[in-house]
C-alpha positions in Angstrom: 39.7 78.2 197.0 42.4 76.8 199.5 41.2 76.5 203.1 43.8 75.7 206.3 43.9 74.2 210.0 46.6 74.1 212.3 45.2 70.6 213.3 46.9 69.1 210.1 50.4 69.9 211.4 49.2 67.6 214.1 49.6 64.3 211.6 53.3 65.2 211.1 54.0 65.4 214.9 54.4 61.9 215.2 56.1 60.8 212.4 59.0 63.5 213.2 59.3 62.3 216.4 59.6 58.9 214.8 62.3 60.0 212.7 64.1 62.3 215.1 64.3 58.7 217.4 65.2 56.4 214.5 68.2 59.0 213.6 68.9 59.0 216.9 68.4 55.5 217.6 70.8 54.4 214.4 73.9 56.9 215.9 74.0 55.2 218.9 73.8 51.9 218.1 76.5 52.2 215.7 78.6 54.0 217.8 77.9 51.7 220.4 78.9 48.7 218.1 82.1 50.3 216.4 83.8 50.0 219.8 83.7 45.8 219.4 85.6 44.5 217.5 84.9 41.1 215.1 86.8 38.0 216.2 88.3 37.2 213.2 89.6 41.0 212.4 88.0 41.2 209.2 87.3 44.8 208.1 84.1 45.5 205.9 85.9 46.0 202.9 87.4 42.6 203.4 84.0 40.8 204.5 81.9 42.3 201.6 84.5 40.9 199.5 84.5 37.2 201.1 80.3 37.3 200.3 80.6 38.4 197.0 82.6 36.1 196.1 80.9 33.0 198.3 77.4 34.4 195.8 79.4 33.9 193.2 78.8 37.6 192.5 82.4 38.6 190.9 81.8 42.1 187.9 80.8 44.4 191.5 83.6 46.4 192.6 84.1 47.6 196.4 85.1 51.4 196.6 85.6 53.6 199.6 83.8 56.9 199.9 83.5 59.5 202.2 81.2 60.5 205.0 79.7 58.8 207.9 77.0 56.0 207.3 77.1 57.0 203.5 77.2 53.3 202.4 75.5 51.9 199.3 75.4 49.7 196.2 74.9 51.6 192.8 73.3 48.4 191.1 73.4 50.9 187.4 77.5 51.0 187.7 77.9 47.7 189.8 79.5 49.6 192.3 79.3 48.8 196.6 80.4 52.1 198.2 82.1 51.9 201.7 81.8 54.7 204.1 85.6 55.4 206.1 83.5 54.5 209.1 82.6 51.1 207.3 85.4 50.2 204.6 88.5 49.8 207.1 87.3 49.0 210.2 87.0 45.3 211.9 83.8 46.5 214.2 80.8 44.4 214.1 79.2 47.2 213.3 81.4 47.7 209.9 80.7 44.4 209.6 76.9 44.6 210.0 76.4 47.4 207.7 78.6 45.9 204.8 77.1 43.0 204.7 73.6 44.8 204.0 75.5 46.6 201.1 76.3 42.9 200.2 72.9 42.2 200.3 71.7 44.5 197.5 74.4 43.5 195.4 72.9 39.6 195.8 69.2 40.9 195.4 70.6 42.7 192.1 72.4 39.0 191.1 69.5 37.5 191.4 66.7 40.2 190.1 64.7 40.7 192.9 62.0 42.5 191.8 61.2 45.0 194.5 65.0 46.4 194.2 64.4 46.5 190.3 61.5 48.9 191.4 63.3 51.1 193.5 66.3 51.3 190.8 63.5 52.3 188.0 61.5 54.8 190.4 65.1 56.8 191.1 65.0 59.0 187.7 61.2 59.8 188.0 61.1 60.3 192.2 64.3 63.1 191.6 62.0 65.2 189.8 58.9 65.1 191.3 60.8 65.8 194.4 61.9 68.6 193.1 58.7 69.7 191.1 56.1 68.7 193.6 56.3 71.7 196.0 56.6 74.5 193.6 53.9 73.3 191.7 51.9 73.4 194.7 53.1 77.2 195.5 52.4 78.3 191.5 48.9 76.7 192.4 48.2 78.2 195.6 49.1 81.9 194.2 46.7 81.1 191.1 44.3 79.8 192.8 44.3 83.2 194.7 42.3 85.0 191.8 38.9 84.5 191.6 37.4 81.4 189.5 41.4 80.3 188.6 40.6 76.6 187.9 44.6 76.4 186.6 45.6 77.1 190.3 43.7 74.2 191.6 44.8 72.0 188.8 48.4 72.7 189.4 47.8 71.7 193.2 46.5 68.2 192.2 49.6 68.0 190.1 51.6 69.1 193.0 50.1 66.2 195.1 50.6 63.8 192.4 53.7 64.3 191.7 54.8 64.1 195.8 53.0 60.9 195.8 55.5 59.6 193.6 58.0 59.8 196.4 55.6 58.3 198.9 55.6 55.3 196.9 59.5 55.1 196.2 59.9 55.5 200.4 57.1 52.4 200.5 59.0 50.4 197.8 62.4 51.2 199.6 61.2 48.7 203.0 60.7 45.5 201.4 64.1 46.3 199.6 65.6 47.5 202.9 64.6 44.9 205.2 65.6 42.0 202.8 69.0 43.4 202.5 69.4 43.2 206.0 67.8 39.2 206.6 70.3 38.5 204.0 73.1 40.2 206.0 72.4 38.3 208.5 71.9 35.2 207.3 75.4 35.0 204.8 76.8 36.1 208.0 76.1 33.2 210.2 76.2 31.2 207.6 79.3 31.5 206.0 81.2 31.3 210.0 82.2 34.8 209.3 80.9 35.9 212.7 80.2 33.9 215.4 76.6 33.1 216.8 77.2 36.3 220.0 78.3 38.5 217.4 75.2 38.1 215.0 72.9 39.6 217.9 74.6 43.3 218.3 74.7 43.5 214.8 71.0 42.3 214.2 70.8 45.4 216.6 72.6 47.4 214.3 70.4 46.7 211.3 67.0 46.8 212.9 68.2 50.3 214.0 68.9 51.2 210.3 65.8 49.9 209.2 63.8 51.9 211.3 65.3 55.0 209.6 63.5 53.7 206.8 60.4 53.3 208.2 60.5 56.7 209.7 61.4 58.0 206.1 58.3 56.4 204.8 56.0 57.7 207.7 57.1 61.3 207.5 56.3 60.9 203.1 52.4 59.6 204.1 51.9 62.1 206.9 53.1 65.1 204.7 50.8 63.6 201.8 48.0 63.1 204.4 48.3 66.7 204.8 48.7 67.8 201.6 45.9 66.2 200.8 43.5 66.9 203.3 45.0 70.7 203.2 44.0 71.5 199.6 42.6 67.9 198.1 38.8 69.8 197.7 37.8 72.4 195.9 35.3 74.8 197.4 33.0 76.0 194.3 
């Protein structure tokens, strides 16, 4: 029923590599950039604040939470989440990577539509993450016994359901990469950095960005394969 090559692990080659550079590529930058410090001594908690309130944005709450690089904006409890790397500290890097929190809190403001995607995609791409492979599996074993059409059924659904993520990683760029141009751009400006200190952390948020485009690349090549793996039926 199911037939296998070892050339299809080949289409995930590069898109690891992708990723294991982007995760590399994001570490260093941001440990590059949390040794320099912004002129005006502003921390991120305090320069997240300063935008909100220049967007006029004032029911979203700045919290600190733990880890490294686990910042985010909950846009369901109006909540922008600091990592301890982030929420104290006056490097441009802090400063870089708050603001892009910022900038989800202003896309939610002013209902752009991509992020309303995302935020609606959450509930069902949590479970077909989690129901995708082992319906795949279930398949695979049915689709052992002779003329099981079930097993191949429960494949397609298996694919399905894992292209579900694949489109919540391709929704995620626009979202992503908006976030940071408004970083950027509230940054300069508002005068809360100056002009020198906008390039390192443009470096900063093209290096998180490609994270994101890694995550997306490794979703398609795994689909590619999934697909091409078990996407026919031999009769």
């Amino acid at each position: 029923m199911f037939y296998f090559n070892f050339q299809y692990i080949y289409i995930l080659i590069p898109a690891m590599l992708l990723a294991l550079y982007a995760q590399s590529k994001v570490q260093s930058t941001f440990r590059k950039y949390s040794n320099v410090r912004n002129s005006y001594g502003m921390t991120g908690a305090e320069a997240a604040q300063r935008l909100l309130n220049i967007a006029g944005i004032y029911d979203v709450r700045i919290e600190r939470v733990g880890g490294n690089l686990t910042d985010h904006y909950d846009p369901g409890k109006k909540v922008l989440r600091l990592s301890d790397s982030v929420y104290g500290s006056t490097s441009l890097a802090a400063i870089g990577v708050a603001a892009h929190e910022t900038g989800h809190a202003v896309q939610h403001a002013v209902g752009y539509a991509p992020l309303g995607l995302r935020s609606a995609l959450v509930p069902l791409t949590n479970i077909s993450s989690r129901m995708a492979m082992p319906m795949i599996i279930i398949g695979i074993l049915l689709g052992s016994q002779a003329g099981s059409g079930m097993g191949y059924a429960l494949v397609q659904f298996g694919i399905v359901l894992f292209a579900v993520a694949v489109v919540f990683a391709l929704v995620t760029l626009p979202v992503e990469f908006n976030a940071s141009r408004r970083a950027v751009a509230m940054l300069g400006d508002n005068g809360i950095l100056s002009g020198s200190e906008l390039e390192p952390v443009k470096k900063v948020l093209s290096a998180a960005a490609l994270t994101y485009v890694a995550s997306a690349a490794v979703a398609i090549a795994n689909l590619l394969r999934l697909v091409l793996l078990f996407g026919r039926r031999d009769d």
